[in-house]
N, C-alpha and C positions, 0 to 999 in steps of 0.2 A: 415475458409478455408485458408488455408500456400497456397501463391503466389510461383511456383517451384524456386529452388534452397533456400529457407528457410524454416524452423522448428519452430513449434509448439508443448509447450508438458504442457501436464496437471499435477497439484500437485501430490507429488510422495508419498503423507504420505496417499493414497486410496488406494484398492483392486487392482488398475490398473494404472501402468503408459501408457501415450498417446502420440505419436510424430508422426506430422506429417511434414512430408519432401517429398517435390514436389509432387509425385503420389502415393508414400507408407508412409501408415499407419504403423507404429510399438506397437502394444500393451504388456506391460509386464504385467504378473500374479507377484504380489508385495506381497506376503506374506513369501518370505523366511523363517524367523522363523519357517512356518509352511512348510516347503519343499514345497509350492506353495500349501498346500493343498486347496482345495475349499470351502466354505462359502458361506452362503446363499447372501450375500452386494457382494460378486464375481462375481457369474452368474447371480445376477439382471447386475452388471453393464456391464458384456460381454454383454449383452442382450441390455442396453441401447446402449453401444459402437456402435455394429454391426445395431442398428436398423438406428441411424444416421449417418451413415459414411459421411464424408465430402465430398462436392462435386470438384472435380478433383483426388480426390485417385482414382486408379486405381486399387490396390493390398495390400494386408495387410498381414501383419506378426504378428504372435503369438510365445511371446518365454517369459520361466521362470525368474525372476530376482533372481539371485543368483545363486546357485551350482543345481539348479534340472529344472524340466520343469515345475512338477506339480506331489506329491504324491495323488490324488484323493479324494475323498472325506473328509470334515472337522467333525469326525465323529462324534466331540465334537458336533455336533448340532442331531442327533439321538436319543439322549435320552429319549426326550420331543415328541416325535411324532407319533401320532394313526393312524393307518390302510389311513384314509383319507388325512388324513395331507401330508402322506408318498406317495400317489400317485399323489397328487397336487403337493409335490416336484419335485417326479420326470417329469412330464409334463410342468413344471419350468424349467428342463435344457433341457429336449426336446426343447425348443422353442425357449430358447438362441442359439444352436446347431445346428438349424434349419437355424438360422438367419448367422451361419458362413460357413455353406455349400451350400446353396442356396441363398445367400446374391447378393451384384449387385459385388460382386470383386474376384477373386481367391483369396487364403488364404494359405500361406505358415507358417508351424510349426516348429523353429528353437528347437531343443529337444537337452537335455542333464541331465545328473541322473534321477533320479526319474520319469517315467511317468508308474504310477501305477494308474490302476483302475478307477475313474473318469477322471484323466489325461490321459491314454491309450484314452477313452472315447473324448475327447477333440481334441486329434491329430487325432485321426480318422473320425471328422470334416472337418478337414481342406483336403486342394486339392495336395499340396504336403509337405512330411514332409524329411526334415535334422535333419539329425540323427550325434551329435557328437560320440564320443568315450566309451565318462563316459556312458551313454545312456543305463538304461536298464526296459524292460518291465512286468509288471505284473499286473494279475488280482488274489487276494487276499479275493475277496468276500466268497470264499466258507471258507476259517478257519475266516473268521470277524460274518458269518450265514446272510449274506444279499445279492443283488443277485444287478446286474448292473441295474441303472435306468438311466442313459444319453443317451441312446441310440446306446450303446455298443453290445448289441445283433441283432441290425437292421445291424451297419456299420463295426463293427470287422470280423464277418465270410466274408465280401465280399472280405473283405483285405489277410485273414489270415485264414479262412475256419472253419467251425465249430469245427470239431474236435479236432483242436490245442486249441481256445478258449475254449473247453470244456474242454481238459487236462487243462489249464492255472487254470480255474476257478476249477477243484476238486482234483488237485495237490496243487498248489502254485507255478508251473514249473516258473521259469522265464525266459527268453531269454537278452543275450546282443545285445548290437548295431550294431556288426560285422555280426552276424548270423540272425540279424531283416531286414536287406537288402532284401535277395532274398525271405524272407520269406512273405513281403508284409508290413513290419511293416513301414519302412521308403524306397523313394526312391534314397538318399543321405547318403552318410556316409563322417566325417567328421574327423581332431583330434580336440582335447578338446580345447576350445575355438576360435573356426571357426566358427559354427553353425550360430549366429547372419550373421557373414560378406557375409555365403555364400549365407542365405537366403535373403540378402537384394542383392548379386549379381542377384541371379534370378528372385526377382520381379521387379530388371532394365528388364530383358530378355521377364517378362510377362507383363511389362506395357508398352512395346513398341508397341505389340499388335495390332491386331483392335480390339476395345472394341467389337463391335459385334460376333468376333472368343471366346474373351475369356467369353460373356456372353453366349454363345452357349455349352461350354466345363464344365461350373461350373450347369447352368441350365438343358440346354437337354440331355447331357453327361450321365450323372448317372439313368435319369428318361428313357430313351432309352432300358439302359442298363439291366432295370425290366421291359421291356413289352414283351410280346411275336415276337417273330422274325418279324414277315409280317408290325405289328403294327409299331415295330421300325423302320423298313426301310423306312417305309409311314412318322414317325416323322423326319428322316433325310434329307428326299428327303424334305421336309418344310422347316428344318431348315437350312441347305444347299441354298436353291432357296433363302431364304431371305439373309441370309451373304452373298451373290454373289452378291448379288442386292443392298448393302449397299454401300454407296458415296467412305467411305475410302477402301472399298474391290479393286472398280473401278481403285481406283487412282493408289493404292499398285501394282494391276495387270498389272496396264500400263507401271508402272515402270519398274518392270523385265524385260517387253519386249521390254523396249526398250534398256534393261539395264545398267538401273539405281539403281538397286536392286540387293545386290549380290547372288550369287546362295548357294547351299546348298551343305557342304563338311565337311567330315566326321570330329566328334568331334576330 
């Protein structure tokens, strides 16, 4: 665990660079060579990463090392694998992806080139994604003959709605970073070589936090969001009455009024 204001970072010659600095985690996908594409040694170690995040990180960032984010699948590992094989893969990045959307930290996606198909897959894990310039999207499955298995089909329509996902995947349609904005892809747009700074600007902005507001927003947030109306409200009204009731909620509250807390004005 890095004591705040110093860094820790892990050997850079793995699948993954690791630095961690005071409350943010920084993870790179380290395979340039391969425009970031994925590998079986990748999503084991995303999987490792996310399963033990350090204690005091608060927030974590995912960004590409080098010019892309992450072209998607490493397809050179395909060849070799039968019917079985192929669904225990994908239930392999189910679970890494599971571990970055539902993990104990929000998870910000610094993006730029390449986020294709397992990449797309990837960012659409995380809780908020920055999107630089170079930035652009595709799903490629339908001309490769294989079909999303990260978990693309669960979390891309909610972003990005079926129907676009379904052009993306029986066209090859791609979309840039400008036009990925409004459309759900990223909530950030950046120019080219920003993306890092601005995402590590906003996990200062999300680790300031109550940890109880941001475990509320990555946990109950999304699972709310899939239950039928009367049910979701019943989960708010819980999760709600507990974040009110939590020590830092208390403190933070008293603050304002006596204020000590500055108020809220426009960006």
């Amino acid at each position: 665990m890095s004591k705040a204001g110093t860094a820790s970072a892990r050997p850079l010659s793995g699948p993954l660079t690791v630095v961690v600095a005071g409350a943010v985690m920084t993870v790179g996908i380290n395979r340039p060579h391969k425009r970031n594409a994925i590998d079986d040694a990748t999503v084991l170690a995303l999987d490792g990463c996310f399963q033990a995040i350090p204690g005091g990180v608060r927030v974590a960032i995912i960004h590409g090392v080098g010019e892309h984010f992450c072209a998607g699948l490493d397809l050179s590992e395909l060849t070799e694998r039968d019917t079985t094989e192929g669904l225990m893969h994908s239930r392999l990045w189910h679970r890494a992806f599971d571990k970055i959307q539902f993990g104990p930290v929000p998870v910000i996606a610094a993006l730029q080139g390449a986020v294709i198909g397992g990449g797309l897959e990837l960012a659409s894990a995380c809780h908020i994604r920055v999107a630089e310039r170079s930035a652009f999207y595709a799903l490629p499955e339908g001309q490769r003959g294989i079909f999303v298995g990260g978990g693309g089909s669960v979390r891309l329509p909610r972003l990005i709605g079926v129907a676009r996902m379904a052009d993306m995947m029986l066209t090859g349609r791609t979309y840039g970073a400008e036009e990925g904005v409004p459309l759900g892809f990223s909530q950030y747009l950046v120019d080219n070589g920003q993306g890092l700074a601005t995402a590590r600007d906003l996990a200062a902005k999300v680790a300031a936090n109550a940890p109880m507001t941001n475990f509320a927003v990555v946990q109950a947030l999304p699972r709310i969001a899939d239950l039928d109306p009367q049910a979701g409200l019943l989960m708010e009204s819980l999760m709600a009455a507990v974040a009110q009731n939590d020590h830092e909620a208390k403190s933070r509250i008293q603050a304002f009024l006596t204020k000590k807390a500055g108020k809220v004005k426009p960006g």
